[in-house]
C-alpha positions in Angstrom: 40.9 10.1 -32.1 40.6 13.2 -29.6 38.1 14.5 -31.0 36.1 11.2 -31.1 37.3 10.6 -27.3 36.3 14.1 -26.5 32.4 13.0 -27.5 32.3 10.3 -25.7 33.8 11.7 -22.5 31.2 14.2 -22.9 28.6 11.9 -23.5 29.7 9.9 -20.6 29.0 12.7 -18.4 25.6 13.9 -20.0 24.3 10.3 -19.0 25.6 10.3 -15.7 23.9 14.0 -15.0 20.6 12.5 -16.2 20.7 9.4 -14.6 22.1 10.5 -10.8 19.4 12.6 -10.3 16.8 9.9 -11.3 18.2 7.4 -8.7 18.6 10.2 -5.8 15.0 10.6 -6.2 14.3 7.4 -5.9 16.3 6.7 -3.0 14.5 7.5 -0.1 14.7 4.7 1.9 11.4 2.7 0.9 12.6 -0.7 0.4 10.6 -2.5 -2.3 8.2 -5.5 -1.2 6.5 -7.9 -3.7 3.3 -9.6 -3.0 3.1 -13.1 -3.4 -0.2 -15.6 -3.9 -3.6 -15.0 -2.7 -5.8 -18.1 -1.6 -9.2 -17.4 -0.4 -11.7 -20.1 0.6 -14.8 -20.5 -1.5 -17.2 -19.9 1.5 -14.9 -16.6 2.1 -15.7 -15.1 -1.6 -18.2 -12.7 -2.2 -20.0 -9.4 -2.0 -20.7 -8.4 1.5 -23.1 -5.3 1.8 -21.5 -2.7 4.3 -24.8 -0.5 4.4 -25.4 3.1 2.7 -24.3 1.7 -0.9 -20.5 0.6 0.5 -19.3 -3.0 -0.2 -16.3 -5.3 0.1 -15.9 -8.1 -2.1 -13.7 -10.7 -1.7 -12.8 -13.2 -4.7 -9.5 -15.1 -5.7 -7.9 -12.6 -7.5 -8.1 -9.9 -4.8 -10.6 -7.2 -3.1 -12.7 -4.5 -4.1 -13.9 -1.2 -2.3 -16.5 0.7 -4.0 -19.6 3.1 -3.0 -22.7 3.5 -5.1 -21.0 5.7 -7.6 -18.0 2.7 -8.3 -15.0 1.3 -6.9 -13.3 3.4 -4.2 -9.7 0.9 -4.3 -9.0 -3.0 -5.3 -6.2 -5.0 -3.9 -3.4 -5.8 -6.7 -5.0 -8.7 -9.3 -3.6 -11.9 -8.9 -1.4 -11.1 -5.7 -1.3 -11.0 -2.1 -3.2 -7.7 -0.7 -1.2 -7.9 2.3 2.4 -8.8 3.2 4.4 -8.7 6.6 7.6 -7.7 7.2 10.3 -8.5 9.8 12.6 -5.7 10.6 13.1 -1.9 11.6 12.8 1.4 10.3 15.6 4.4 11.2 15.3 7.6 11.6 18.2 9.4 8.7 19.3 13.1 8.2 15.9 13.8 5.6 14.3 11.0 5.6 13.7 7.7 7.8 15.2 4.2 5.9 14.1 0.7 6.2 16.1 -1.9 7.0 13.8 -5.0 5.7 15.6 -8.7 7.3 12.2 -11.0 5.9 9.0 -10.6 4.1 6.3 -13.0 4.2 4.3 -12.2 1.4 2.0 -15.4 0.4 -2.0 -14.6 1.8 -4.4 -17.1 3.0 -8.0 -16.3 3.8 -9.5 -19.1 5.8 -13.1 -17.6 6.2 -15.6 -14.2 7.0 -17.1 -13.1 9.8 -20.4 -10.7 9.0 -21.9 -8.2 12.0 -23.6 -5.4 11.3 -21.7 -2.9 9.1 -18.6 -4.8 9.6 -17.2 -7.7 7.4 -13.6 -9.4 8.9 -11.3 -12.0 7.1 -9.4 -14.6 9.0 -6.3 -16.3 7.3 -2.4 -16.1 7.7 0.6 -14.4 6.2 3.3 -17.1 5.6 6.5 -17.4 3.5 9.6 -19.2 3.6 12.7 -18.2 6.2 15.9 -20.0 5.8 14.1 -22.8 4.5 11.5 -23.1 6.9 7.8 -22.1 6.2 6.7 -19.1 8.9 3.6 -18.3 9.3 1.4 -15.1 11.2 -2.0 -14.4 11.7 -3.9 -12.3 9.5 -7.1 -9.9 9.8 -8.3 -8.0 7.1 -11.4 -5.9 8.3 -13.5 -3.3 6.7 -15.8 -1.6 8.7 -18.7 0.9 7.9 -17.9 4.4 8.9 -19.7 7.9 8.9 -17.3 8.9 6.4 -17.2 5.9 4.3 -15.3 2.7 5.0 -12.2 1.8 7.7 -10.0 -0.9 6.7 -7.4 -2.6 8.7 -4.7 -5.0 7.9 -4.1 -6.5 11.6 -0.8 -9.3 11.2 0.7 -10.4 14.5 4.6 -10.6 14.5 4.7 -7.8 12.0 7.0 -5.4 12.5 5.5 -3.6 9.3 2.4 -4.2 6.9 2.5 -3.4 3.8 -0.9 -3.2 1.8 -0.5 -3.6 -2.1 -2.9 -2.1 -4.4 -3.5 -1.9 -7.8 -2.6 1.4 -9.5 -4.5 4.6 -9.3 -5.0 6.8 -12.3 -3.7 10.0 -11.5 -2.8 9.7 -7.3 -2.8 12.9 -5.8 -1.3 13.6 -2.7 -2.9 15.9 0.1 -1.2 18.7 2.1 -0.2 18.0 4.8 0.6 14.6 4.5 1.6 14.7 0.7 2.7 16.9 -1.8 -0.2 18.1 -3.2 0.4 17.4 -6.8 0.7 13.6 -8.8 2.7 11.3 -7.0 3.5 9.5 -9.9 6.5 6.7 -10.0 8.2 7.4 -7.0 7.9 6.7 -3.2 7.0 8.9 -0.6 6.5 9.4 3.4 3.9 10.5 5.1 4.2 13.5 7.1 4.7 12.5 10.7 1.3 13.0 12.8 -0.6 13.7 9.6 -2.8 11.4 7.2 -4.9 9.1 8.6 -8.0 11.0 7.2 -6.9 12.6 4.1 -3.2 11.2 3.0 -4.0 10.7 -1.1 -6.7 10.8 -4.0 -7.2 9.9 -7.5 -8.9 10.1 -10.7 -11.5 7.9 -9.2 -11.6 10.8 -6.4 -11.8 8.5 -3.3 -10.0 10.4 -0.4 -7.2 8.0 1.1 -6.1 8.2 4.6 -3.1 6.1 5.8 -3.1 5.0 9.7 -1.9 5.1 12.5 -0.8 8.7 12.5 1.4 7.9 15.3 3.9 5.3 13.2 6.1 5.8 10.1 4.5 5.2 6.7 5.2 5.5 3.2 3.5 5.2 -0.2 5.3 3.8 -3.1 4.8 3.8 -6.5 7.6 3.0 -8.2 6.7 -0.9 -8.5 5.0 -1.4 -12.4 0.9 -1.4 -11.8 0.7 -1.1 -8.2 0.6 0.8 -5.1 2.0 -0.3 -1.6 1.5 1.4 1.2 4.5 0.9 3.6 3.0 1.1 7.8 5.7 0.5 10.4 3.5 -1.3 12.8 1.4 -4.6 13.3 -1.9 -2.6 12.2 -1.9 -0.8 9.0 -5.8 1.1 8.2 -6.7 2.6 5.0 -9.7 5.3 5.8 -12.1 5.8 2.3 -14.1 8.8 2.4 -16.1 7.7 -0.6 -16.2 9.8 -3.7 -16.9 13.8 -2.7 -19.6 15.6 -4.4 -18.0 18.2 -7.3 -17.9 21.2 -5.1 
């Protein structure tokens, strides 16, 4: 009976080791955020042609980025590409925390606007809070650069965006805005002043830069199959340098 107590104290303790350092690293202060529906109107679908091989495309199951040489990043499938929180971010002893009071995570896109180089979506953010629908303005734009392509999630009321996008194969981070090794299955924050250009790549070797430098932000990968990129501001931009020559 000792003995057998013995074990399973032992055993006890062996699991707890393993499984407190998994949820300390975790733990950073990224709260989790799940994207709801996407709606897009049929005269909002499409391929519009950004110029120098760059597109957007727009159907119901989500967007795609891509250059000549294939798809730089594609919203989540199925799911919102955008949702809107309500709330505040602190600063803590190694890391900031978020303190998320309401999400609004459902997407509507209502139509497209095409200029030159430039394609903008016009719909809403809306959810349900405290049994009332709320609803905020939405602007997805992407925008031909002389990098690649600059897109920006623009939702008024926001007090944070977050853009959700389906997994990349192997995300690297950059120095000095990431570690520069994989990234996988855990969140992350952006180094403070750093990133906008150059904040992450991938096996599809797109270069990533998370805007504005000047607000808090955080990458998380912890969700299954996605990718959400956490911005504490109304305006969250994704910069896409295209895919780099091998050097």
């Amino acid at each position: 009976m000792v003995a057998l107590l013995v074990t399973s104290t032992a055993a006890l303790v062996l699991g707890i080791s393993t499984w407190l350092p998994a949820v300390l690293r975790t733990d950073i202060g990224l709260v989790p955020v799940e994207p709801g529906l996407l709606t897009v109107h049929p005269d909002a679908r499409g391929i519009a042609t950004l110029g120098r091989g760059y597109t957007v495309a727009a159907y119901q199951s989500g967007f795609r980025v891509s250059a000549a040489t294939g798809p730089l990043v594609d919203t989540i499938t199925q799911g919102s590409p955008v949702s809107a929180v309500v709330g505040e971010v602190a600063s803590g002893d190694e890391h900031p925390r978020e303190d998320v009071e309401v999400t609004l995570d459902h997407v509507r896109i209502d139509e497209v606007r095409f200029e030159p180089a430039r394609a903008a979506y016009l719909g809403e953010v809306y959810g349900e809070v405290d049994g009332e629908e709320r609803r905020m303005p939405l602007r997805l734009t992407f925008v031909l650069t002389t990098a690649g392509v600059f897109m920006s999630a623009h939702v008024q009321g926001a007090d944070a965006v977050v853009v959700h996008l389906d997994a990349l194969p192997a995300t690297t981070g950059l120095a000095p805005a990431l570690p520069d090794h994989n990234l996988r299955a855990r969140g992350w924050w952006v180094v403070t002043g750093a990133g906008e250009q150059r904040a992450f790549t991938s096996a599809r070797r797109a270069v990533v830069g998370i805007g504005p430098a000047v607000r808090t932000r955080g990458l998380d990968l912890r969700p299954d199959g996605r990718l959400d990129v956490h911005v504490w501001s109304n305006r969250a931009t994704l910069t896409l340098s295209g895919v780099p020559r091998p050097g």
